[in-house]
C-alpha positions as CSV (number, residue, x, y, z in Angstrom):
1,X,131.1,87.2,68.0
2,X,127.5,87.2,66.4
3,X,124.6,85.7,67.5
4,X,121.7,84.5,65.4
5,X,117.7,84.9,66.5
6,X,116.2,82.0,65.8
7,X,112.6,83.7,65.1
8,X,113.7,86.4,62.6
9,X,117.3,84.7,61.9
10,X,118.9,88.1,61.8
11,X,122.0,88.3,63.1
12,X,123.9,90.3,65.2
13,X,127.0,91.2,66.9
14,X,127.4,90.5,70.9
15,X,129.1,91.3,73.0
16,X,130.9,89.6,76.4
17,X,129.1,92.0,78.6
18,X,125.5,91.4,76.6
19,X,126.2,87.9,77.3
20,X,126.9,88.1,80.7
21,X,124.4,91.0,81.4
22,X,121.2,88.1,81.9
23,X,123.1,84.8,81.9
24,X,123.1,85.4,77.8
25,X,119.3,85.9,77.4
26,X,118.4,88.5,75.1
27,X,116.0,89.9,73.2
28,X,115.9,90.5,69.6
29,X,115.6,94.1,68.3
30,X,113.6,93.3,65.1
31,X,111.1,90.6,66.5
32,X,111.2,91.1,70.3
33,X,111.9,87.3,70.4
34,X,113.6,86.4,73.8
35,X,116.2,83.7,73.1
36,X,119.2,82.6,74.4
37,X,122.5,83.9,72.9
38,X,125.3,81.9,73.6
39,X,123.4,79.2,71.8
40,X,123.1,80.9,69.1
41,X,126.6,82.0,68.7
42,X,128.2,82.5,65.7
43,X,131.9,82.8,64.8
44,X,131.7,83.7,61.2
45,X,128.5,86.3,60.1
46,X,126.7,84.7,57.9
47,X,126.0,85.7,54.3
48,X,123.8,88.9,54.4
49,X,120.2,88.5,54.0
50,X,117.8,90.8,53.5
51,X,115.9,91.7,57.5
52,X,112.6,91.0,57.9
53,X,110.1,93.3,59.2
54,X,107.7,93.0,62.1
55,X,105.1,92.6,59.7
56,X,106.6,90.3,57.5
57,X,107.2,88.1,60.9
58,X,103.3,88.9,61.9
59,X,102.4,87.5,58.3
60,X,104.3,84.2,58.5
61,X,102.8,83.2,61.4
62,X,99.1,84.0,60.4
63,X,99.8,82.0,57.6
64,X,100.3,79.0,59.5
65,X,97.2,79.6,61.2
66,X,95.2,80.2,58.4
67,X,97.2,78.6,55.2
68,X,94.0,79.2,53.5
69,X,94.5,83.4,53.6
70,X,96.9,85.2,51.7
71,X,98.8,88.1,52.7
72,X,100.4,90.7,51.1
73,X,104.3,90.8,52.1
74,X,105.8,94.6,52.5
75,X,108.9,94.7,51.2
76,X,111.3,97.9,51.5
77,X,110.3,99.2,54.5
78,X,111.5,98.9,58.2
79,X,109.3,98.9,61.4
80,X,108.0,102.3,62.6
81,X,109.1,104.5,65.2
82,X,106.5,103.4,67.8
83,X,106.8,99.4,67.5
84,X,110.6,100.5,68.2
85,X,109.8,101.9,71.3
86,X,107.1,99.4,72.4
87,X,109.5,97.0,71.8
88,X,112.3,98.6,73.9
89,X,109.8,99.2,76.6
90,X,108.9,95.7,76.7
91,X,112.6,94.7,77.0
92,X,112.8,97.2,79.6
93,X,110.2,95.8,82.0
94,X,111.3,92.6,81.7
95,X,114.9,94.0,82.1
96,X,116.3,91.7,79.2
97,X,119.0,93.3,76.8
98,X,118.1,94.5,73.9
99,X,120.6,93.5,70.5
100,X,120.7,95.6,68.0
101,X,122.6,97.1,65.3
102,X,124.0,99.3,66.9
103,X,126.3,98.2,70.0
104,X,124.5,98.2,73.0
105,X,127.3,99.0,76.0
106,X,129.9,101.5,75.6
107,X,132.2,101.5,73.1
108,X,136.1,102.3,74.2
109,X,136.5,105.7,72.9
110,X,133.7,106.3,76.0
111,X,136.1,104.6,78.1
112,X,138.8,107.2,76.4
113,X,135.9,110.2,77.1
114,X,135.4,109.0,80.8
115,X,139.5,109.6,80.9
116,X,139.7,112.5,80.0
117,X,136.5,114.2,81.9
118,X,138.6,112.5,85.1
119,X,141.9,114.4,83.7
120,X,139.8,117.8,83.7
121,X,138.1,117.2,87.0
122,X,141.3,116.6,88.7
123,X,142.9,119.6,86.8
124,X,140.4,121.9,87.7
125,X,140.9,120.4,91.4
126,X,144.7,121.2,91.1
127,X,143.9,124.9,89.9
128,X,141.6,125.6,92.6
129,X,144.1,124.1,95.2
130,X,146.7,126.4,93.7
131,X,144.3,129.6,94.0
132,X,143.7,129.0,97.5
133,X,147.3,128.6,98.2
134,X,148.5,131.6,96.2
135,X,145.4,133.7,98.1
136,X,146.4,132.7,101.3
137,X,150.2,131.9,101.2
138,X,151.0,134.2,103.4
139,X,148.4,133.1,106.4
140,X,149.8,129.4,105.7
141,X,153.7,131.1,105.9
142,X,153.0,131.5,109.2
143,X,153.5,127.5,109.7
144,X,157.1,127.0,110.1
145,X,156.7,123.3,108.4
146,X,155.4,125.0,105.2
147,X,157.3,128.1,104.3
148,X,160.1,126.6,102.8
149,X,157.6,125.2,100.5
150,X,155.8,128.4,99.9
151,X,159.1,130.3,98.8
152,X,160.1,128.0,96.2
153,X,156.9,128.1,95.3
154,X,156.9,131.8,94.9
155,X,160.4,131.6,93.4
156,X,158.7,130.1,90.0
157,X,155.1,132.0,90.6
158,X,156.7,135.5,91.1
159,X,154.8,136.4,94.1
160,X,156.1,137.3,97.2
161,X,156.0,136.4,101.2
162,X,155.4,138.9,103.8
163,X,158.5,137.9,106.4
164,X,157.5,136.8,109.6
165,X,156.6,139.2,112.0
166,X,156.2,139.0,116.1
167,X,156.9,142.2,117.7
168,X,155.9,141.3,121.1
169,X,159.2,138.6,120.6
170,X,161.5,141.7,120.8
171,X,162.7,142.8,123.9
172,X,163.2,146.3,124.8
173,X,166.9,145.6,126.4
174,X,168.0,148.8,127.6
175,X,167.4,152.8,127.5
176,X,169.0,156.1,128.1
177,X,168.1,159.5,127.8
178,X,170.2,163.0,127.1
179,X,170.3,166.1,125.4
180,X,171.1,166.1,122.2
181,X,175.1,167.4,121.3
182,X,173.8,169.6,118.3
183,X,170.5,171.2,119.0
184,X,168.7,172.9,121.7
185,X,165.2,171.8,122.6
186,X,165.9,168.3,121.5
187,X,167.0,165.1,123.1
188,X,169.0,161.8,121.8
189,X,167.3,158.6,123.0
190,X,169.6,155.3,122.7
191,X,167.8,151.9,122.8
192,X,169.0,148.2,122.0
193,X,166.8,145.6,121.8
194,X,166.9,141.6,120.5
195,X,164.7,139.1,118.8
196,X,164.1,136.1,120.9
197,X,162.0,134.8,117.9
198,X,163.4,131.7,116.3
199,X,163.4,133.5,113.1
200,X,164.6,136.6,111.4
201,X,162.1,139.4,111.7
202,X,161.6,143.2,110.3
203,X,162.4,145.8,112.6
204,X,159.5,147.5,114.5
205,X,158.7,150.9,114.6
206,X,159.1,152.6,117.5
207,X,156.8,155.5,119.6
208,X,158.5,157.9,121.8
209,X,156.3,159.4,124.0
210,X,157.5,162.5,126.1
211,X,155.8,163.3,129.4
212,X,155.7,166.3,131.7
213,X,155.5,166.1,135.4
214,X,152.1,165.4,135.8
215,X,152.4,162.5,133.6
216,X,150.6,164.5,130.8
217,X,151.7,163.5,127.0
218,X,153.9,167.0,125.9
219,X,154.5,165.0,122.2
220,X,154.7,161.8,120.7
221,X,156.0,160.4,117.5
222,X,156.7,157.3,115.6
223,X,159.7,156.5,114.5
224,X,160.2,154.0,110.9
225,X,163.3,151.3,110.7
226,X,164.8,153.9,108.4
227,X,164.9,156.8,110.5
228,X,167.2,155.0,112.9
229,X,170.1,156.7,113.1
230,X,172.5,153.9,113.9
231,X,170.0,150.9,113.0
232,X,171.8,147.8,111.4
233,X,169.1,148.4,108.3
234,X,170.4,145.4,106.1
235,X,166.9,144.1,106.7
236,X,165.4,142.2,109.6
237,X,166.6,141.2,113.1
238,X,168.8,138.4,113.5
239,X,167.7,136.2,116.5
240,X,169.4,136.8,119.9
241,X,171.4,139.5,117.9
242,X,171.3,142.9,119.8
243,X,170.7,146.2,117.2
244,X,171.5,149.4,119.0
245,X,169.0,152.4,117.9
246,X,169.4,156.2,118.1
247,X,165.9,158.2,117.9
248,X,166.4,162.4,118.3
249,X,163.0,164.1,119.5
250,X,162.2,167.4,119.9
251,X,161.7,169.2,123.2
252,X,159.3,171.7,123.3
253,X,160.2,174.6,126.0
254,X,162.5,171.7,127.9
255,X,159.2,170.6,129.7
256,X,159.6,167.2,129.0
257,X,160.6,165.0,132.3
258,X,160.0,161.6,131.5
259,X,159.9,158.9,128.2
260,X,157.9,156.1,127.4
261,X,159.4,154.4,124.3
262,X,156.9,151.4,122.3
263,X,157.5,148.7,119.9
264,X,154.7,149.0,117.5
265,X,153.4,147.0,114.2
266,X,153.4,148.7,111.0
């Protein structure tokens, strides 16, 4: 649509939301003239005709004041920088839209813009989501609702899971002590014990602790999954599933009297 001022008569295109933006008063960017656009609506532009200036508009109407004075008309050049902006600031105040030339509300390749900045925000959103997860997947593995998630996840990111863990879950069952059928100075502890955790866990490592009769410490070592002699070592415990261990420990002089055996974290 184009509308037409009626103190300049230049014409210009509008706009629904120009029209709408002050019940379709505007004000003219070449005169300042405040007028009413849908009255002035135009459906066909009408044949081009050359703009007239500020000046030239300034002139016109001293001429009907004073027919009597002539004036010089300026031709060829357009109104300065600074009328420009007194004239925007003036629209401004009185918070009339200003038609111009150029289209006054966003075009749709802003719309189009706006889209994509709101693509890229929530991008960024997804990759900081995803850096958070991947930094603490294992800390939210721990949540028995969301590690299934997690390894399929991890499946297509290549990372990995640390299994679940829960040591003090595994019950010491049952203990015995002897010396050992092949060496001297040395003595064969046999242990089972069994997950009671709902899941499948790592085996623990194990401290054996001899004593002497004063309850002193004589020596202590830690024994790894892998140095059980007859551990099950396929992997992890299976729950309610009782794995029988074998742990050989030295003897120094036969002192030793008594055993403490703990299930420890690596």
């Amino acid at each position: 649509m184009y509308t037409q001022c009626p103190a300049c008569l230049t014409t210009f295109k509008v706009t629904p939301a120009q029209l709408e933006a002050r019940g379709g008063m505007v004000r003219c960017g070449i005169c300042s003239a405040v007028f009413h656009a849908e009255q002035r609506l135009l459906q066909v532009p009408p044949e081009t005709k050359p703009a007239r200036t500020v000046e030239e508009i300034a002139a016109s109407k001293n001429d009907k004041r004073r027919p009597a004075v002539k004036t010089r008309r300026r031709t060829g050049r357009r109104r300065s920088d600074k009328l420009q902006a007194i004239d925007e600031k003036i629209a401004h105040e009185a918070d009339i839209p200003v038609i111009t030339k150029q289209p006054l509300f966003a075009r749709p390749r802003t719309r189009v813009r706006s889209a994509f900045w709101g693509l890229g925000s929530f991008a960024l959103l997804l990759l900081l989501a995803g850096q958070f997860v991947y930094s603490y997947r294992n800390e939210l593995a721990t949540i028995p609702e969301w590690r299934p998630w997690l390894v399929d996840i991890c499946l297509y990111a290549g990372c990995e899971l640390r299994p679940l863990r829960d040591v003090g879950r595994i019950e010491l069952l049952q203990t015995s002590i002897a010396p050992h059928p092949q060496y001297e100075n040395a003595l064969r502890i046999r242990a089972t014990l069994v997950n009671r955790a709902a899941f499948r866990q790592p085996y623990p490592q194990m401290e054996v602790s001899l004593t002497s009769n004063a309850g002193d410490v004589i020596t202590r070592r830690i024994f790894s999954p892998i140095q059980y002699s007859e551990a099950p070592l396929e992997g992890a415990l299976t729950p309610n599933i009782v794995a029988t261990a074998l742990l050989d420990v030295a003897n120094p002089d036969g002192k030793a009297v008594g055993y403490e055996i703990r299930l420890v974290t690596p």
